[in-house]
C-alpha positions as CSV (number, residue, x, y, z in Angstrom):
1,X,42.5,-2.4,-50.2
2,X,40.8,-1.9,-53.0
3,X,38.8,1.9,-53.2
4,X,35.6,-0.3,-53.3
5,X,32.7,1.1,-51.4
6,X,31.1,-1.9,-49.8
7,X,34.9,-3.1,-48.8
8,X,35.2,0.6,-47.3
9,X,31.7,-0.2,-45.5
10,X,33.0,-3.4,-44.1
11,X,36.5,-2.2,-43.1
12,X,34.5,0.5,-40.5
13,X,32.2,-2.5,-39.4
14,X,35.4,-4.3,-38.4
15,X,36.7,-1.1,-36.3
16,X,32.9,0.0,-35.0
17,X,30.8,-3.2,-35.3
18,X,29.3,-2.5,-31.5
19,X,28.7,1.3,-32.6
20,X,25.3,2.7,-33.0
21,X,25.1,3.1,-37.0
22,X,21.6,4.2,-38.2
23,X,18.2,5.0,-36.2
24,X,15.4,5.5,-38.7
25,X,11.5,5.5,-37.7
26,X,12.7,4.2,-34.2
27,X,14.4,1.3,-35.8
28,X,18.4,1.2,-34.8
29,X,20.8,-0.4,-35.7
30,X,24.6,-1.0,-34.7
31,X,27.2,-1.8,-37.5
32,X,27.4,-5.1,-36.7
33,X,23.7,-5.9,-36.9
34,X,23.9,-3.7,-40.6
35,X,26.1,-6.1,-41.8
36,X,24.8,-9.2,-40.8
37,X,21.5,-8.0,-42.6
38,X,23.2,-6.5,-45.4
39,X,24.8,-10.2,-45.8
40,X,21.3,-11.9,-45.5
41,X,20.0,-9.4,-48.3
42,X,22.6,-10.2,-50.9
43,X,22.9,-13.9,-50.3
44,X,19.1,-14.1,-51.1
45,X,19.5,-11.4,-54.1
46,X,22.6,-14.2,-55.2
47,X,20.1,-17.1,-55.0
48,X,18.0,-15.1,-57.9
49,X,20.9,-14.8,-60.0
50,X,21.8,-11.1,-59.1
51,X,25.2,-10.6,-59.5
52,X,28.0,-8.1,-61.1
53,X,26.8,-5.2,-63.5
54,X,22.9,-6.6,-62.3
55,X,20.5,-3.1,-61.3
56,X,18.9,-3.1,-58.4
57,X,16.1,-0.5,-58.0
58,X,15.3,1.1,-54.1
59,X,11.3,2.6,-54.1
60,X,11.0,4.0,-51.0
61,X,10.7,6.6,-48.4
62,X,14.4,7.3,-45.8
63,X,14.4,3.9,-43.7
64,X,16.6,0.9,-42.7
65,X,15.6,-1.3,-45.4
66,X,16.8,1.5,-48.1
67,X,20.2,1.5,-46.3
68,X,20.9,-2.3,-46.1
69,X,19.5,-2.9,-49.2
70,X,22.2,-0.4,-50.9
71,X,24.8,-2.4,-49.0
72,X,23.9,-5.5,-49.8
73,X,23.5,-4.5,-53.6
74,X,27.2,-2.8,-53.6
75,X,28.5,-6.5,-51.9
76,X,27.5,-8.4,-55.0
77,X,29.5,-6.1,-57.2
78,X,26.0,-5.1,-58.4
79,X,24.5,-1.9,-59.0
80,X,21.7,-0.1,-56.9
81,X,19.1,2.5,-59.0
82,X,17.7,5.3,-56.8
83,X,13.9,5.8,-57.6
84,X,11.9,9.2,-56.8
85,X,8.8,8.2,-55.0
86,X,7.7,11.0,-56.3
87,X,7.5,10.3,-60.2
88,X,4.5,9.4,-61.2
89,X,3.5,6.7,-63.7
90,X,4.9,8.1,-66.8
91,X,8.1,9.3,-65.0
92,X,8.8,5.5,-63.2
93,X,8.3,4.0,-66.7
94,X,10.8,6.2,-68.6
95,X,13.2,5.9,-64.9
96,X,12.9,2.2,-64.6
97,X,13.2,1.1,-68.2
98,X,15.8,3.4,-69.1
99,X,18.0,1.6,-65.9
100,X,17.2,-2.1,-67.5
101,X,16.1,-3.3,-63.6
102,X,16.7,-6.7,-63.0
103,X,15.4,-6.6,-59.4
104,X,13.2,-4.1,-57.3
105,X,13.1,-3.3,-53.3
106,X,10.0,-1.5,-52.7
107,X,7.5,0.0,-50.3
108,X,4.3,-1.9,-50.1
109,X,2.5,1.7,-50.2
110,X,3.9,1.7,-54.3
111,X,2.6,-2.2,-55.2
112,X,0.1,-0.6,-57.1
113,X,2.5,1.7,-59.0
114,X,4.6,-0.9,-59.2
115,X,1.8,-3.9,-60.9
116,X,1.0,-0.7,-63.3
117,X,4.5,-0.9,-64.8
118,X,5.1,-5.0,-64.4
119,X,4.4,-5.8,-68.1
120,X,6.6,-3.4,-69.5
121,X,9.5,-4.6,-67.8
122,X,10.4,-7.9,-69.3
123,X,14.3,-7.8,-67.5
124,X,12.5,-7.2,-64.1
125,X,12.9,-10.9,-62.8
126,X,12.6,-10.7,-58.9
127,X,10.7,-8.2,-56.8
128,X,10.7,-7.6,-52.2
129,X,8.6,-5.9,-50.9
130,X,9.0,-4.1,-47.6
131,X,6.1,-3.6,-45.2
132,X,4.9,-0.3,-43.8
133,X,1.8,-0.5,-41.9
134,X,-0.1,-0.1,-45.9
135,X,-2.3,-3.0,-47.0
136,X,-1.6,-2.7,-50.6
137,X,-2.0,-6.2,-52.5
138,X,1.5,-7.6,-53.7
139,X,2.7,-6.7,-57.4
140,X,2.7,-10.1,-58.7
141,X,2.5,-13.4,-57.5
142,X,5.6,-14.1,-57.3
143,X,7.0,-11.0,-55.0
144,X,8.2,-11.8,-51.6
145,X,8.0,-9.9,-48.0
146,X,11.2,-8.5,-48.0
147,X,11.9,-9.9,-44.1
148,X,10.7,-13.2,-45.3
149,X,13.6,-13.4,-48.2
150,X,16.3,-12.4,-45.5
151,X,15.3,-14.4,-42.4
152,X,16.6,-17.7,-43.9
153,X,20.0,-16.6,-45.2
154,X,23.0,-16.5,-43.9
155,X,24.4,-13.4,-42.0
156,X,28.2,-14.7,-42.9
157,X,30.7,-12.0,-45.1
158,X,31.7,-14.8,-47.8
159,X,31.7,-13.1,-51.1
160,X,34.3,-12.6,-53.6
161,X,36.8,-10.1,-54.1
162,X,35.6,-6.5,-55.3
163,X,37.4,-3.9,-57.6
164,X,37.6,0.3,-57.7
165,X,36.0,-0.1,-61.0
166,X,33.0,-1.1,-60.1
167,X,30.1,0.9,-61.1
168,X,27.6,3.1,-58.7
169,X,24.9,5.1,-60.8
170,X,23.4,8.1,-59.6
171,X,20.0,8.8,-61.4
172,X,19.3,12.8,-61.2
173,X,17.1,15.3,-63.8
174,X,18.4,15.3,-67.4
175,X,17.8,18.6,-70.0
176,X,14.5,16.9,-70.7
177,X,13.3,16.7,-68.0
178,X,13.5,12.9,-67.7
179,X,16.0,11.4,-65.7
180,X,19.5,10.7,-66.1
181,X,21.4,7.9,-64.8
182,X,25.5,9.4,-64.0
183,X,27.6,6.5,-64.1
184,X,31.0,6.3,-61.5
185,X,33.5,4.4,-60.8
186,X,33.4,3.5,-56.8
187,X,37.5,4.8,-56.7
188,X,36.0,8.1,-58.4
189,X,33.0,8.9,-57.1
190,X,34.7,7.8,-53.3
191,X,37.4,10.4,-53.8
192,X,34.7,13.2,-55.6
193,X,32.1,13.1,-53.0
194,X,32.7,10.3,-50.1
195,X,35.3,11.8,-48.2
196,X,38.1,10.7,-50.3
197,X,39.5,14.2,-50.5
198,X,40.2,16.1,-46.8
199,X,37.9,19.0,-47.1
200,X,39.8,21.6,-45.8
201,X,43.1,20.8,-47.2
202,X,41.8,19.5,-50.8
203,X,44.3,16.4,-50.1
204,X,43.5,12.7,-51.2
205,X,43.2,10.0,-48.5
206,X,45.7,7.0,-49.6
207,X,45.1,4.4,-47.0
208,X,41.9,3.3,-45.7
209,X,43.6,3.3,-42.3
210,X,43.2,7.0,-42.5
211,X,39.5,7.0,-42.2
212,X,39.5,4.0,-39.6
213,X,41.6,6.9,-37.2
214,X,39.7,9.4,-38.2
215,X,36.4,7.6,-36.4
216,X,39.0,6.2,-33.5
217,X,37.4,9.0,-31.2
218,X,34.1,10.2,-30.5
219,X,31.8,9.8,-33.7
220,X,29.4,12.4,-34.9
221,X,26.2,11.9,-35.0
222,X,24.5,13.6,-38.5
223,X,21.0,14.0,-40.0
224,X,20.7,14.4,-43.3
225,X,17.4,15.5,-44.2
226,X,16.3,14.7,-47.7
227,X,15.0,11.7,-49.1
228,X,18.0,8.9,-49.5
229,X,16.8,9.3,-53.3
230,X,18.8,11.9,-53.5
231,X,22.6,12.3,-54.2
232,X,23.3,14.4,-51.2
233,X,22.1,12.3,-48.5
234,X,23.2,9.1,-50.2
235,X,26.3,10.9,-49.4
236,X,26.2,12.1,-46.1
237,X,25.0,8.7,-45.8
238,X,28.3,6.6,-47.0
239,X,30.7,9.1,-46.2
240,X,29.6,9.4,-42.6
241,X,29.7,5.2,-42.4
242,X,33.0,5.0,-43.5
243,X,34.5,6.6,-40.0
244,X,32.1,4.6,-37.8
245,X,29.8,7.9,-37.2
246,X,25.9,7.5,-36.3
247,X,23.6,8.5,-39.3
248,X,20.0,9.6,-38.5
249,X,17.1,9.4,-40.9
250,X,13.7,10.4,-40.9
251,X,10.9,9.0,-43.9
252,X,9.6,12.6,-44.7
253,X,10.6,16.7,-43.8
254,X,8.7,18.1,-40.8
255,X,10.7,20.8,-38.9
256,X,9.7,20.1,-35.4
257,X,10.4,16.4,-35.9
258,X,14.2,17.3,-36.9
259,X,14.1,19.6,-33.4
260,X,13.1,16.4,-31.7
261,X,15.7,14.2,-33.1
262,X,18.4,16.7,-32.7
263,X,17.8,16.6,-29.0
264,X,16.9,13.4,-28.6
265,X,19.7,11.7,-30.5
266,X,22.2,14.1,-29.9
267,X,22.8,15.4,-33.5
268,X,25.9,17.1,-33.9
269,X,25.4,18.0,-37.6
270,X,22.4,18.2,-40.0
271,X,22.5,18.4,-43.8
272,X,19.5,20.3,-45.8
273,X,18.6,21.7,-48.9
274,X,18.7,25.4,-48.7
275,X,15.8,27.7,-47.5
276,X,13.0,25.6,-48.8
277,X,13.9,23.3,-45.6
278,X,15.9,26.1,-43.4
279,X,13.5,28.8,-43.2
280,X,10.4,26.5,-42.2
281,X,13.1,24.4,-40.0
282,X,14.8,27.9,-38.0
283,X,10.8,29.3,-38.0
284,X,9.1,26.5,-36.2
285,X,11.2,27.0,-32.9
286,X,9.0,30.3,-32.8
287,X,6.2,28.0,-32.7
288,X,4.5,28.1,-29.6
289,X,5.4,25.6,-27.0
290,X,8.6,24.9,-28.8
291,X,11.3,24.1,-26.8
292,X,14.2,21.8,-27.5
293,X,18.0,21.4,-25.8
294,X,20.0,22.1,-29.1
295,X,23.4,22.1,-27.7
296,X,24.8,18.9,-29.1
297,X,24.8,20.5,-32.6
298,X,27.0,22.4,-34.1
299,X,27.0,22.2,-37.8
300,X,24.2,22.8,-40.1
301,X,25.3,21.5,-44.3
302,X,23.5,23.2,-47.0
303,X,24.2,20.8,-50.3
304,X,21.8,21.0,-53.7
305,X,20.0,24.5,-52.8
306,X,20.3,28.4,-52.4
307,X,20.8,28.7,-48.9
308,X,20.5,32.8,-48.3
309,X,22.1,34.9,-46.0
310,X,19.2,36.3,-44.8
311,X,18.3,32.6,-43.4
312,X,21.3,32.1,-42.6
313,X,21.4,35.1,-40.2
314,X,18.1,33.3,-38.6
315,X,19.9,30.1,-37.7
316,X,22.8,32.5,-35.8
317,X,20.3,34.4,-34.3
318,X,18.9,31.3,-32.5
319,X,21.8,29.0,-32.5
320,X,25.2,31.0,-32.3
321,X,28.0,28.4,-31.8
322,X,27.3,26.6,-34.9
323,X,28.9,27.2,-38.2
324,X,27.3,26.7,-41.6
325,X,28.3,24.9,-44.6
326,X,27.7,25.3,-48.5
327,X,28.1,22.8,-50.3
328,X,28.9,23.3,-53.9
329,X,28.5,20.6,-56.4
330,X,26.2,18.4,-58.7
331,X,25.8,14.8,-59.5
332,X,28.1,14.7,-62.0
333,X,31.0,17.1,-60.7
334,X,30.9,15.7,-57.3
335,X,31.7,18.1,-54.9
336,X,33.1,21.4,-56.8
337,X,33.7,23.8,-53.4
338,X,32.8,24.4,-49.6
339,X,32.3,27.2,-47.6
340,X,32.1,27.0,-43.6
341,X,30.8,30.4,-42.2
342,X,30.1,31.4,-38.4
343,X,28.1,34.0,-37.0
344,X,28.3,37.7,-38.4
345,X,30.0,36.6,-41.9
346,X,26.9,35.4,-44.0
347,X,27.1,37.8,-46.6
348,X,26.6,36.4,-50.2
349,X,27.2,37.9,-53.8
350,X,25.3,36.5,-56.6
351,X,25.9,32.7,-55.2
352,X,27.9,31.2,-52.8
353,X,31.3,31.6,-52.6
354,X,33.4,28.4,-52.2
355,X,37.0,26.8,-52.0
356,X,37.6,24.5,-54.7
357,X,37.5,21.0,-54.7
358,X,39.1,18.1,-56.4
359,X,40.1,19.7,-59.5
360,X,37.3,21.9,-60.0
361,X,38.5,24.7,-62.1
362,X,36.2,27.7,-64.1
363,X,36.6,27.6,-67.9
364,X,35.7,30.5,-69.9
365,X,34.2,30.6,-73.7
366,X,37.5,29.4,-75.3
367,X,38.2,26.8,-72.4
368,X,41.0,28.6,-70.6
369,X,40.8,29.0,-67.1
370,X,39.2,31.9,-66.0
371,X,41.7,34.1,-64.4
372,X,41.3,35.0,-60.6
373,X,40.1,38.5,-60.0
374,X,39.2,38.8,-63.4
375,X,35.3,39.0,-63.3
376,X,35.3,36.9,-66.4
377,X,32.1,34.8,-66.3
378,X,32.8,30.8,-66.8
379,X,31.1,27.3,-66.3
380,X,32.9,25.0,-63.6
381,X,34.4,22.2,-65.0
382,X,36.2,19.2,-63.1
383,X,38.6,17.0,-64.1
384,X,40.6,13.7,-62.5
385,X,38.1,12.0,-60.5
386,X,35.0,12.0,-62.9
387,X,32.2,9.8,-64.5
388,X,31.9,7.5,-66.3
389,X,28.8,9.2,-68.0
390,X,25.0,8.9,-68.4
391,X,23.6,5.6,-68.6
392,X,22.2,4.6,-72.1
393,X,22.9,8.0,-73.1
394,X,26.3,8.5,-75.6
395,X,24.3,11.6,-77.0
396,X,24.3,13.3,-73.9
397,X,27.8,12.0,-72.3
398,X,29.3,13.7,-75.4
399,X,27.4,17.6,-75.0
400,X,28.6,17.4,-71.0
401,X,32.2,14.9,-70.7
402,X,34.6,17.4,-72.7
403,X,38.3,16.2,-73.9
404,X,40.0,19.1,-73.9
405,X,43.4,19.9,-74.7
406,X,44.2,16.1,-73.8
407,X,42.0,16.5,-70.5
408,X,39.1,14.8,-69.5
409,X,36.2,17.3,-67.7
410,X,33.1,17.2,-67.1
411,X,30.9,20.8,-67.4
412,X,27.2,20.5,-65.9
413,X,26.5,24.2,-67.1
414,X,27.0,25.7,-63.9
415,X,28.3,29.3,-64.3
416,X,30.8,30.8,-61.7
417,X,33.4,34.0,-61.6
418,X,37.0,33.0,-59.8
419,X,38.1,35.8,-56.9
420,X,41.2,37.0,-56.4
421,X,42.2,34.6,-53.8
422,X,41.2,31.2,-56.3
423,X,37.7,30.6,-54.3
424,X,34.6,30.8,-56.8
425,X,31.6,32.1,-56.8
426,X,28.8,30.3,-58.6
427,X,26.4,32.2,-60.2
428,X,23.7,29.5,-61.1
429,X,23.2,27.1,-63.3
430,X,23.4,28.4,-67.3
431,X,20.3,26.3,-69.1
432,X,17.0,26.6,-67.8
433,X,16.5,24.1,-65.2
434,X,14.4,25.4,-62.3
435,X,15.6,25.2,-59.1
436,X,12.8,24.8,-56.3
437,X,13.7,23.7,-53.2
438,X,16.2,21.8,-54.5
439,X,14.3,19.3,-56.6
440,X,15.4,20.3,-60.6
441,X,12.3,21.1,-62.6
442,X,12.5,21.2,-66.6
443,X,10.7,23.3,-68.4
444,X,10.8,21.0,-71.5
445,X,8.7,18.5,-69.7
446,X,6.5,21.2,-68.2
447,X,5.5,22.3,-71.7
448,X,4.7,19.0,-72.9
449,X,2.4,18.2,-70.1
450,X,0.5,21.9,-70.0
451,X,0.5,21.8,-73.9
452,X,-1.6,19.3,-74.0
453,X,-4.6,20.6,-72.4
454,X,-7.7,21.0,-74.5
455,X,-7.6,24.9,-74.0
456,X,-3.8,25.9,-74.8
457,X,-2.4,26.7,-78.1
458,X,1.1,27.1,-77.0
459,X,3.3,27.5,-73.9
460,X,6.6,28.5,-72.1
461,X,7.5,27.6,-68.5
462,X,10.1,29.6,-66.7
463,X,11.4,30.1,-63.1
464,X,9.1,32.4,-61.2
465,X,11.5,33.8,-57.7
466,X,9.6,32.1,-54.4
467,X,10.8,33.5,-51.1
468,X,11.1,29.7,-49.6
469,X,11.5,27.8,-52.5
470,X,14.0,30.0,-54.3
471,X,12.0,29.5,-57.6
472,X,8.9,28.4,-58.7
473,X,7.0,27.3,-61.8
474,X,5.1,29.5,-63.9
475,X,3.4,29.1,-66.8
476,X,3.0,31.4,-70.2
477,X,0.1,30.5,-71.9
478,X,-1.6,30.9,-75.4
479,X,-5.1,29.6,-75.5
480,X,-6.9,27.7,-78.3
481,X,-8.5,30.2,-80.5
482,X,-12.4,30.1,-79.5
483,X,-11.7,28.5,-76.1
484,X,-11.4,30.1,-72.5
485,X,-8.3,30.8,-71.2
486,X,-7.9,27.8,-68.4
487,X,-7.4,28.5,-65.1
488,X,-4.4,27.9,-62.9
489,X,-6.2,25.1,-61.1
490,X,-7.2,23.1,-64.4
491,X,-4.2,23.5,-65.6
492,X,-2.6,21.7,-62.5
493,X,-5.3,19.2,-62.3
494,X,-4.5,18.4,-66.0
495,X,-0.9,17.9,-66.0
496,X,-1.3,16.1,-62.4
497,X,-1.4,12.4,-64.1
498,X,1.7,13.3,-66.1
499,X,4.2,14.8,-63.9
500,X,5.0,15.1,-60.0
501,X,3.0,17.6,-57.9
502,X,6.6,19.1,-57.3
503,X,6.4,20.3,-61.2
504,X,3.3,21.7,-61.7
505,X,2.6,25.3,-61.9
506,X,2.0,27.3,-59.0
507,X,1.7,30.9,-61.3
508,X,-0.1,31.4,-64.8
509,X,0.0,34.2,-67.3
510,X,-1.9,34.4,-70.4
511,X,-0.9,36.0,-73.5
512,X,-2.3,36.2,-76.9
513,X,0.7,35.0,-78.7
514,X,3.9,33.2,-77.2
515,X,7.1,34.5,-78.6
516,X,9.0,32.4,-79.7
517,X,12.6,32.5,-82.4
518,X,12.6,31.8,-86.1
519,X,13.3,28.7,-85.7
520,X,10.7,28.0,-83.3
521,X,12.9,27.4,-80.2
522,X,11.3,29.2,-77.2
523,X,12.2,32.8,-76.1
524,X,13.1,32.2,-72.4
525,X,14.0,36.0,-72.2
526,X,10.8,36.7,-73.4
527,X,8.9,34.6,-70.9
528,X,11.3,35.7,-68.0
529,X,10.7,39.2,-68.7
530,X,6.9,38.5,-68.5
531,X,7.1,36.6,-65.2
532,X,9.0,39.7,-63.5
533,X,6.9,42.2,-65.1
534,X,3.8,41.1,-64.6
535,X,2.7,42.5,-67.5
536,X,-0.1,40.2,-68.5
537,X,-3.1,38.6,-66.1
538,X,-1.9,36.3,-63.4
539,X,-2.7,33.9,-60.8
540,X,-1.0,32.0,-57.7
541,X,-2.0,28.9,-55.9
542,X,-0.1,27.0,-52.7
């Protein structure tokens, strides 16, 4: 069989078909009734013309739509684009035309978004739109109820043969600050983060017969927590379908409702983003008349954020018999290194330290591996199963796909030491991206959207450290000659129609003069030093 991930899909509904697959919102479904959907979806989306290479965009919040529409997408050989309902106009307009969509699935709650952006997306030929309780007016005419389009069509498996080189695209920030679309091969990206490779043993699966025994048993149930717009739960999404295990989804965070799924579901494992969902998550059992029966879990995943010891220590505290997992990794070096921790071992260095996977090594300046033990200081680098590259993007595929010495990696700029044993220890990514929560912020963008307020000359954005978020945006400000400095809550309000909420600054300095080099790049050690100082005026808001 082909490494093909709708084939893989389909092979684990004809071992599992009666199994429970996916409960979302209270909707459930078995893998059977997934794949007859699924089937209905892409025979419609064949009727309009989508076929091989054609983009599909998902708009929406965690459900069961999102999940049979990627499905149905990947069974037409075509391609699915994740959107973040976040973005706000600007962002959707760069996202959406930079993917050349040809079709969109979207909540009804976004129509309006969506009408906004209609005209200046002359490929975009067919549009569904999934209900969800909102009584927003359609985006054009001619977009149809999403359950309307499948209840006609047929729920038969008759489509063509598919191939390991078909494409999945993965769209995640880019240095700008706009996103970037990371193009894989299905064979790749299967083996580099879809459970291709044995975790513990770093060894390839070569039979899909393997994964088929692996689910034989009892399946795990798992709850990955983040919006399915993100890499990591698209992940623990696939990879947990392709051994006939149960996959729980929720539309948005809340900590008590994860309690209440855990126990009422019986979730064995959940996957998070670091503290800025553990600490409120571990904290709201102290809540008062919290109580849950936690004992089917055992196995918390940590995947795109810092996820401290000291939190970690708070998960032990309350649940003991479970063990922890970093995962290591990004959207274009699939998944570098895990670690898997129990209770009384969660002490960290600078970053987590992980087992490599794949063939994730640590390069230093010259490109040699960095030796173990060494302390040498390097940027993790992956070769073998790899992208393709960005999407419409040859400028930045170059600066991050390296050929060196005959060998094909790819280096995302995350910086790592190697210990003495081979494991390595990442240190954090080497540009500037901010890190909060796990969603990346770029100062570039930043800039350009507080720059542009009436009242500021110049500016710098940096990381500021946030107890739950890990980082959070602050602001370095010149003002206008003759104008008030702004505050921090006209400055938000400002950049608020440009970029997400999740950008904006949540500190503000002002300074007379903003340092910058000769050649007028910014000084981020300036504006770093500044932040941790506090050396000139500042203010914080929630």
């Amino acid at each position: 069989m082909e490494w093909n991930l709708a084939n893989l899909f389909e092979a684990a509904v004809d071992a599992f078909g009666e199994r429970e697959y996916l409960v979302a919102n209270g909707v459930r479904r078995t893998y059977a009734e997934m794949e007859a959907r699924a089937n209905q979806l892409a025979h419609h989306l064949a009727g309009q013309g989508i076929g091989p290479g054609d983009h599909v965009g998902i708009y929406a919040y965690n459900s069961v739509e999102w999940v049979e529409t990627a499905w149905a997408v990947f069974k037409l050989r075509a391609i699915w684009i994740n959107i973040n309902y976040r973005y706000v106009k600007d962002e959707l307009r760069y996202l959406m035309t930079n993917a050349d969509l040809t079709a969109l699935v979207h909540q009804r709650e976004f129509s309006p978004l969506v009408a906004s952006l209609v005209p200046e997306l002359p490929g975009l030929r067919h549009i569904l739109v999934v209900e969800d309780g909102t009584d927003a007016s359609d985006p054009t005419a001619e977009a149809l109820a999403y359950e309307d389009a499948l209840a006609p069509e047929s729920p038969s498996r008759d489509f063509g043969p598919r191939s390991g080189d078909d494409l999945y695209i993965l769209y995640t920030g880019g240095t700008t600050g706009m996103p970037k679309g990371v193009v894989w091969r299905h064979e790749d990206v299967f083996y580099a983060l879809g459970g291709g490779t044995h975790p513990m043993t770093n060894t390839r699966i070569v039979d899909a017969a393997e994964l088929i025994a692996a689910g034989a048993g009892d399946s795990m149930t798992h709850l990955p927590v983040a919006p399915l717009m993100h890499g990591a739960t698209q992940w623990g999404v696939m990879g947990r379908s392709f051994v006939g295990g149960k996959i729980v989804l929720m539309a948005k965070f809340d900590p008590h409702e994860v309690w209440d799924l855990v126990e009422k579901e019986g979730v064995n494992s959940i996957m998070i983003t670091g503290d800025a969902m553990g600490k409120p998550l571990i904290e709201s059992l102290d809540d008062p008349g919290t109580a849950h029966d936690l004992s089917s879990l055992f196995s918390v995943v940590s995947s795109a954020a810092l996820f401290s010891a000291p939190v970690k220590d708070q998960f032990f505290a309350r649940l003991p018999n479970i063990v922890i997992t970093d995962a290591v990794g990004s959207s274009e070096g699939g998944n570098n290194g895990l670690s898997v921790i129990s209770a009384g071992n969660t002490a960290m260095k600078s970053g987590p330290t992980v087992s490599v996977m794949g063939q994730t090594v640590v390069l230093d300046e010259n490109f040699d591996p960095v030796e173990p033990g060494s302390g040498v200081i390097g940027k993790i680098a992956r070769a073998g199963d790899i992208p393709v590259g960005y999407y419409n993007d040859p400028k930045k595929t170059a600066e991050v796909f390296l050929t060196i010495r005959g060998t094909r990696y790819v280096v995302p700029g995350d910086f790592a030491t190697v210990e003495a044993d081979g494991s390595i220890t990442l240190l954090g990514r080497g540009s500037i991206v901010i890190n909060s929560g796990g969603e990346k912020i770029f100062p570039e963008e930043v800039e350009s959207a507080v720059r542009s307020h009436p009242d500021v000359m110049d500016a710098i954005v940096c990381g500021a450290p946030d107890e739950r978020w890990g980082q959070t945006v602050a602001a370095i400000i010149q003002p206008r000659v003759g104008h008030a400095a702004p505050s921090l809550e006209s400055i938000q309000e400002h950049c608020r129609t440009s970029i997400a909420g999740y950008k904006l600054p949540r500190r503000l300095h002002v300074v007379e003069t903003v340092e910058r080099s000769p050649s007028g790049k910014p000084d981020y050690t300036w504006a770093t030093a500044i932040v941790t100082a506090g050396d000139a005026a500042s203010s914080s808001a929630p």
